[in-house]
C-alpha positions as CSV (number, residue, x, y, z in Angstrom):
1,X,9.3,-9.8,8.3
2,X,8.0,-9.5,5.2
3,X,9.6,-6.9,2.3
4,X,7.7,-5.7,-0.6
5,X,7.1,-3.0,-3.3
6,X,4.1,-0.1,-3.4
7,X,3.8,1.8,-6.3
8,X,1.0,5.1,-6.9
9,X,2.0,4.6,-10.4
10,X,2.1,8.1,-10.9
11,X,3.5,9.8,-14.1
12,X,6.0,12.6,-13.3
13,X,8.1,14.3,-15.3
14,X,12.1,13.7,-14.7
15,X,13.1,16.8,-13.0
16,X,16.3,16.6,-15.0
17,X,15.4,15.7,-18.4
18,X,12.0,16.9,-18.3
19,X,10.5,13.7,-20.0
20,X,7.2,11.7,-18.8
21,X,6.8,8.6,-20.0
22,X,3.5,7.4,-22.0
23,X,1.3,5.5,-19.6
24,X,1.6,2.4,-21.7
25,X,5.2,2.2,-21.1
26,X,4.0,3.1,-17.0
27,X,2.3,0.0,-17.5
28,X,4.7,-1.9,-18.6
29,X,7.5,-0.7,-16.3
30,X,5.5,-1.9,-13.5
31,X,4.8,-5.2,-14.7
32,X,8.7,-5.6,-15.2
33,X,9.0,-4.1,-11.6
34,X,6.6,-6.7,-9.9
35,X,8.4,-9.8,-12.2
36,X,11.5,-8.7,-11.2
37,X,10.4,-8.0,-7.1
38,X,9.2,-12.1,-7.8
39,X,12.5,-13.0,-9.3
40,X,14.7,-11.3,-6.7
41,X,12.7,-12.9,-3.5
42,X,10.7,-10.1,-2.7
43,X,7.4,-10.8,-0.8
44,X,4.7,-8.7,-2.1
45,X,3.8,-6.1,-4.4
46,X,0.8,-3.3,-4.1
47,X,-0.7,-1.0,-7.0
48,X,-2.6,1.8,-5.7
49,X,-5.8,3.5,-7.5
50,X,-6.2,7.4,-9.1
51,X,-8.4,8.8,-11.1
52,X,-6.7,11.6,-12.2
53,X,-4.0,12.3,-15.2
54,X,-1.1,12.1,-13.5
55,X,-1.4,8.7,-12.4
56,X,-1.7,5.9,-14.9
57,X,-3.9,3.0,-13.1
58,X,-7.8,3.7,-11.9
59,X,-8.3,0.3,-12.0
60,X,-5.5,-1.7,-10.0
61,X,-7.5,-5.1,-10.2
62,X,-6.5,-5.1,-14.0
63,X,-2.7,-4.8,-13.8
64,X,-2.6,-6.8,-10.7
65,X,-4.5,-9.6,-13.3
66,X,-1.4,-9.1,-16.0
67,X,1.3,-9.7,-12.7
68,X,-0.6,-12.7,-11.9
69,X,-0.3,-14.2,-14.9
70,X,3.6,-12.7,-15.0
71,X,4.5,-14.0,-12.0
72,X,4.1,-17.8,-9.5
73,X,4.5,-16.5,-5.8
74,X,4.2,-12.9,-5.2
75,X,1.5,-11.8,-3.0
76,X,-0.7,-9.0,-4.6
77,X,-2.9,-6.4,-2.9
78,X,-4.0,-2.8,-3.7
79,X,-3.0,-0.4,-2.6
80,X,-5.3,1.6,-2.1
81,X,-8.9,0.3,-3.3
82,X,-10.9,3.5,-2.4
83,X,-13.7,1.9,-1.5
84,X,-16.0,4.7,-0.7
85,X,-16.5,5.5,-4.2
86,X,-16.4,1.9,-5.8
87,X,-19.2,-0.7,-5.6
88,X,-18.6,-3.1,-3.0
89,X,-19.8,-6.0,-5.2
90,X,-17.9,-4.8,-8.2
91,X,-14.5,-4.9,-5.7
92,X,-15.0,-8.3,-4.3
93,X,-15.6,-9.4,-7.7
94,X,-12.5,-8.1,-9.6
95,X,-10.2,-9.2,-6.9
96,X,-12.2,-12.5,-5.9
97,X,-11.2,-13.1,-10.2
98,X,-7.6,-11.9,-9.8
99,X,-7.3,-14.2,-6.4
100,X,-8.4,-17.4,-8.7
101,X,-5.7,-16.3,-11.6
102,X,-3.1,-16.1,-9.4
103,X,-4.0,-19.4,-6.8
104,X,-4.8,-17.2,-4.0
105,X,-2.4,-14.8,-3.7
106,X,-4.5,-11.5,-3.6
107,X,-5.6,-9.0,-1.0
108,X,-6.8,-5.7,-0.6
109,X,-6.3,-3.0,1.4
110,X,-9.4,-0.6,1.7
111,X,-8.9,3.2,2.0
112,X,-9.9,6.4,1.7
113,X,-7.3,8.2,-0.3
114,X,-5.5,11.4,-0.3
115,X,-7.4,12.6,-3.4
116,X,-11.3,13.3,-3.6
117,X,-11.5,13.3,-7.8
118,X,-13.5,10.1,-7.3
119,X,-16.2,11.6,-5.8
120,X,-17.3,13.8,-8.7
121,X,-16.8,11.2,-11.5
122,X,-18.9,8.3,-9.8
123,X,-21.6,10.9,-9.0
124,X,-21.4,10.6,-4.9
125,X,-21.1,13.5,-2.6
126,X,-17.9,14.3,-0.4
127,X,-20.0,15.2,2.5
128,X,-20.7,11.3,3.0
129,X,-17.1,10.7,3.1
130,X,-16.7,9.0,6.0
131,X,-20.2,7.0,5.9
132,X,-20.4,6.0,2.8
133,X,-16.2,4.3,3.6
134,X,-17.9,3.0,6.4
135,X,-21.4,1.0,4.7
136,X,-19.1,-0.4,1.9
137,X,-16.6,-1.3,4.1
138,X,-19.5,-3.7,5.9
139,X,-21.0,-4.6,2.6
140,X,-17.4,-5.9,1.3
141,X,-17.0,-7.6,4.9
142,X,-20.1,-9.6,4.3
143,X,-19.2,-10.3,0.9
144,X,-15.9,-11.7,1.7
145,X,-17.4,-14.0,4.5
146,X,-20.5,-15.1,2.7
147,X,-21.8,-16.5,-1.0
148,X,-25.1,-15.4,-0.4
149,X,-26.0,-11.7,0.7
150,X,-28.8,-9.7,2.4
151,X,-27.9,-6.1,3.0
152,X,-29.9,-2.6,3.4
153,X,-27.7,0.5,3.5
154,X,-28.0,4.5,2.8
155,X,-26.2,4.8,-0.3
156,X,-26.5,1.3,-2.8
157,X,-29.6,-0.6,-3.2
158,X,-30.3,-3.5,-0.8
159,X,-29.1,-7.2,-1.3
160,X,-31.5,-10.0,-0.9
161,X,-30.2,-13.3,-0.9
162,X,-27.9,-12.1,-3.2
163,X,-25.4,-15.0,-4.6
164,X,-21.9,-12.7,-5.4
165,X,-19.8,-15.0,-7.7
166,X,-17.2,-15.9,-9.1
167,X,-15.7,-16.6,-5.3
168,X,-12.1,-16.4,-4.1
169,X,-9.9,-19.2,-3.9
170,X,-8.9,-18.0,-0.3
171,X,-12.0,-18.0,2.1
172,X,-12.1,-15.5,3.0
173,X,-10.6,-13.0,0.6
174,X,-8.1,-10.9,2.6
175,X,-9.3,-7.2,3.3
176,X,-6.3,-5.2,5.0
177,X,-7.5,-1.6,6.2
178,X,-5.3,1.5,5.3
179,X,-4.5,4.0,7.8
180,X,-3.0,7.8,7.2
181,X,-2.3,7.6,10.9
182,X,-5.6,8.8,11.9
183,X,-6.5,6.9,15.9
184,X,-10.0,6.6,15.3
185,X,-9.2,4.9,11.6
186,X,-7.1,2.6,13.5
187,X,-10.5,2.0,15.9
188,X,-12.5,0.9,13.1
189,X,-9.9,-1.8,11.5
190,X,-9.6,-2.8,15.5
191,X,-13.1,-3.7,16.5
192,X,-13.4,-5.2,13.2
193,X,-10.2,-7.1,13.4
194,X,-9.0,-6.1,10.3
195,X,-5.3,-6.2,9.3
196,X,-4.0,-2.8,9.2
197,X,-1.4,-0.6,6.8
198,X,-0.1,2.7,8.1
199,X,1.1,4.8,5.6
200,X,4.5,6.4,6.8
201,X,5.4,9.4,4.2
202,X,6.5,12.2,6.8
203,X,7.2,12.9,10.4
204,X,8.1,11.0,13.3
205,X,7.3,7.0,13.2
206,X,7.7,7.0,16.5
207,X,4.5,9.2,16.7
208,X,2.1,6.0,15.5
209,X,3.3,4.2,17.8
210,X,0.5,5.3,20.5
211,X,-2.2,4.6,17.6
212,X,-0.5,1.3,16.5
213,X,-1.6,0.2,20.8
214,X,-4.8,2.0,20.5
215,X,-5.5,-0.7,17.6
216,X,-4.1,-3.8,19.6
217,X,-6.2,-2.6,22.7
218,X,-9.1,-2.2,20.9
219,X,-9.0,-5.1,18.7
220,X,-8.6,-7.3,22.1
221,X,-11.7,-5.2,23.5
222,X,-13.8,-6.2,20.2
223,X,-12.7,-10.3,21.2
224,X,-10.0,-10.7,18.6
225,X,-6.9,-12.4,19.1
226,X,-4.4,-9.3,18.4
227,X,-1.3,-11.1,18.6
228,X,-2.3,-12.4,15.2
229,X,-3.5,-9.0,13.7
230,X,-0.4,-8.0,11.3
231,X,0.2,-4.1,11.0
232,X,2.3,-2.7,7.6
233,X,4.1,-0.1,6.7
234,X,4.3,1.9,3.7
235,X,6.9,4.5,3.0
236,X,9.0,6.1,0.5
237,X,12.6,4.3,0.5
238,X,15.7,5.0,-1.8
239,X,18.4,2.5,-1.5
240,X,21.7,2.6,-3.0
241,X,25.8,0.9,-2.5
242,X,26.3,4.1,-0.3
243,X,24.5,6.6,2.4
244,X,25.7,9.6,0.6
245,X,25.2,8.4,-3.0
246,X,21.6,7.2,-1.8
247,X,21.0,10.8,-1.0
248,X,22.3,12.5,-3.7
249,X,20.5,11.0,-6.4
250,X,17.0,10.6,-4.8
251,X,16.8,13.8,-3.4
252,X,16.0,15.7,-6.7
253,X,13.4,13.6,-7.9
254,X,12.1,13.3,-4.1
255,X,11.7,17.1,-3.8
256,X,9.8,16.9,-7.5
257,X,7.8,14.0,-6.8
258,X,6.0,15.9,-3.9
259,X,5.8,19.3,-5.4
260,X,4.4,18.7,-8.7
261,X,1.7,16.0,-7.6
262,X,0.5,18.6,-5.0
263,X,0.4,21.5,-7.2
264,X,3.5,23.2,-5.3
265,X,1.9,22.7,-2.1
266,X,5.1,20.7,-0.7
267,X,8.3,22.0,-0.8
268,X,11.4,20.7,0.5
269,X,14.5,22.0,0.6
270,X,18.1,19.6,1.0
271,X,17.7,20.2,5.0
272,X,14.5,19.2,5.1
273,X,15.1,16.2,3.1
274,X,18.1,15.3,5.5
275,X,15.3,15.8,8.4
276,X,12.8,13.1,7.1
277,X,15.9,11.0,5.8
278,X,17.4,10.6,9.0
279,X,17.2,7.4,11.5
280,X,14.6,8.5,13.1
281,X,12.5,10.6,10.0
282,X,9.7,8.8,7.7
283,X,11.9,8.4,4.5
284,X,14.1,5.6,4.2
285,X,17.2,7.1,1.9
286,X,21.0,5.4,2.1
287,X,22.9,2.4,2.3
288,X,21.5,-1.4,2.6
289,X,22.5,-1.3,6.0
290,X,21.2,2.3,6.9
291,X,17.5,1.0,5.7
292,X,18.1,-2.4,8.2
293,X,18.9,0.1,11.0
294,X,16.1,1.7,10.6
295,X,13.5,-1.1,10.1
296,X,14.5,-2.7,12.9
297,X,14.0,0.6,15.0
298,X,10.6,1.3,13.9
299,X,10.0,-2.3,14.5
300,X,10.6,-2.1,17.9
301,X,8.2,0.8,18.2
302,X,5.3,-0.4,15.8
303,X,5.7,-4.3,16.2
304,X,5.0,-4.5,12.3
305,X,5.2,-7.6,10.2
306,X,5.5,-6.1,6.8
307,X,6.4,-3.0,5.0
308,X,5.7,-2.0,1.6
309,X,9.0,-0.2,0.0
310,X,7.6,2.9,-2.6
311,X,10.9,2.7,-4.8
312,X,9.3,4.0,-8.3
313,X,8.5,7.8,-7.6
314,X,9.5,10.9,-8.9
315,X,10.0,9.7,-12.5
316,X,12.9,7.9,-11.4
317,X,14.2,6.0,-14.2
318,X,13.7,2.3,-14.6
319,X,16.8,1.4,-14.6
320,X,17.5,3.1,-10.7
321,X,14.3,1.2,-9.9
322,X,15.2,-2.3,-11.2
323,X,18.6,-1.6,-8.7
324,X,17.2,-0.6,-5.6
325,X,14.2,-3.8,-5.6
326,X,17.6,-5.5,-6.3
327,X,19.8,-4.6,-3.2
328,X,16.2,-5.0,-1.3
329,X,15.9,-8.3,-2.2
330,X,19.8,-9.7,-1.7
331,X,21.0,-7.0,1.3
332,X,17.5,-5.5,3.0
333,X,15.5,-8.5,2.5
334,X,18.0,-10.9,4.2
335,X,18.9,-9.0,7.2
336,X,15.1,-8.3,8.3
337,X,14.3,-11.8,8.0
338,X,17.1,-13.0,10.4
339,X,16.8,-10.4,12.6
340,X,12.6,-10.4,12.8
341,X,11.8,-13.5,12.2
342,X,7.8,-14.5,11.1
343,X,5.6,-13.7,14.3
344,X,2.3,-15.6,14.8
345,X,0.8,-12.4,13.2
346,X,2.1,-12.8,9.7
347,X,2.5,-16.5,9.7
């Protein structure tokens, strides 16, 4: 199984001292983060993409470019590249250029996003949600697959015999499709036979299990071999020497993290933190050991082969960061990988 970091890269104040730190030294915190993930055995890091002024990256091609040239084996991805509002060429390109600096290394996951800011500042309309996901999502497919392009769609001028350079080292360049949980989401990366990341932030894991089969079944329906479609996670995860010390110093920043960047739609109180915080809630919080546990146990519901670790929220300081992608990488990191070893889906 694979372990590795996520990070929004949002910019929140500390809920005890009240700072926020410049987006420069955002920036440069997670570089050091990624380097450090790299250093510490870590498998793969992902930036994800706002366009709004409490998060620092819009563009996650561009710090993912200054990791690359930071770092020799990481695996990079987005995380995610809202792709309904960005140009389909203009993606391949940017990460096709970050896939040659770093030797084929880079992937990206294709989403939708929680947020619609995007919509307004690259002039689209948010009725065509859904459809306009759904053309550049075929136009980046083809892309990927193929130098030269011919292409009609609703929304972005036609391709003919279009040449999209420079190309990826990998062939193709690795599209993962991100999933909120949502079964007909998971249809789509299925009879496409896309690689798949469900985003686990609240609830019941157990709950995706049904759509995590909907996707197998479907993908095997569409002709693809399934047993060698990989599924991630992504969750928040607070790890610390022990369960109660875990909880008590991530639970404040926690409880900001989701209030503030939903404008005090989200509340949640110590009991409800214990909820999602237990073995069988959404937010990993407690010992090395507690986060194995509870791994494996999802694991054996959602047969994943990766999961992405969102350590860096809340305006948690660097410091508390830089220790919990340490005891991922020397106490989570070991015990996954003896206990699930590589399947033929993440091979």
């Amino acid at each position: 199984m694979e372990l590795g970091l996520i990070t929004l890269t949002e910019l929140t104040p500390d809920p005890v001292t009240g700072a926020v730190i410049s987006p420069r030294q955002r920036l440069k915190e997670i570089v050091d983060a990624a380097v450090l993930a790299e250093q510490a055995g870590l498998d793969v890091v992902a930036v994800g993409e706002h366009h709004r002024a409490d998060y620092a990256v819009s563009s996650p091609a561009v710090v993912l470019a200054a990791i690359a040239q930071a770092t020799e084996r990481i695996r990079l991805t987005s995380g995610t590249t809202l792709l309904s509002t960005a140009d389909p060429v203009r993606v391949y390109q940017d990460f096709a250029t970050v896939d040659l600096l770093s030797g084929g290394r880079t992937e990206i996951i294709a989403g939708r996003g929680a947020f619609t800011e995007s919509f307004e500042l690259f002039g689209y309309d948010l009725a065509d949600y859904d459809a306009l996901f759904a053309e550049h999502l075929d136009l980046l497919l083809r892309i990927a697959r193929q130098e030269r392009v011919t292409w009609r769609g609703r929304f972005r001028p036609p391709l003919d015999d279009a040449e999209v350079t420079p190309r990826a080292e990998q062939d193709p360049l690795p599209v993962w499709l991100g999933v909120g949980g949502n079964p007909q989401s998971a249809v789509r990366a299925g009879q496409l036979g896309l690689p798949m990341t469900l985003a686990l932030i609240g609830g019941n894991p157990a709950a995706l299990g049904p759509v995590v089969e909907l996707y197998r079944r479907t993908a095997a329906a569409a002709g693809h071999d399934a047993a060698r479609l990989p599924v991630a996670t992504s969750s928040h995860l607070h790890v610390a020497p022990t369960s109660q010390g875990a909880r008590d110093e991530f639970y404040p920043y926690y409880r900001h993290y989701l209030e503030y960047h939903s404008g005090g739609r989200f509340r949640v109180d110590r009991a409800s933190f214990e909820q999602v915080g237990s073995p069988h809630g959404a937010l990993y919080v407690g010992s090395p050991q507690e986060i194995v546990e509870k791994a494996l146990w999802e694991r054996e519901i959602l047969g994943h082969q990766r999961i992405f670790a969102q350590v860096d929220l809340g305006g948690l300081p660097y410091d508390t960061v830089a220790r919990t992608i340490e005891l991922l990488a020397t106490e989570v990191a070991p015990a996954l990988r003896a206990a699930a070893p590589p399947t033929a889906a993440s091979a």
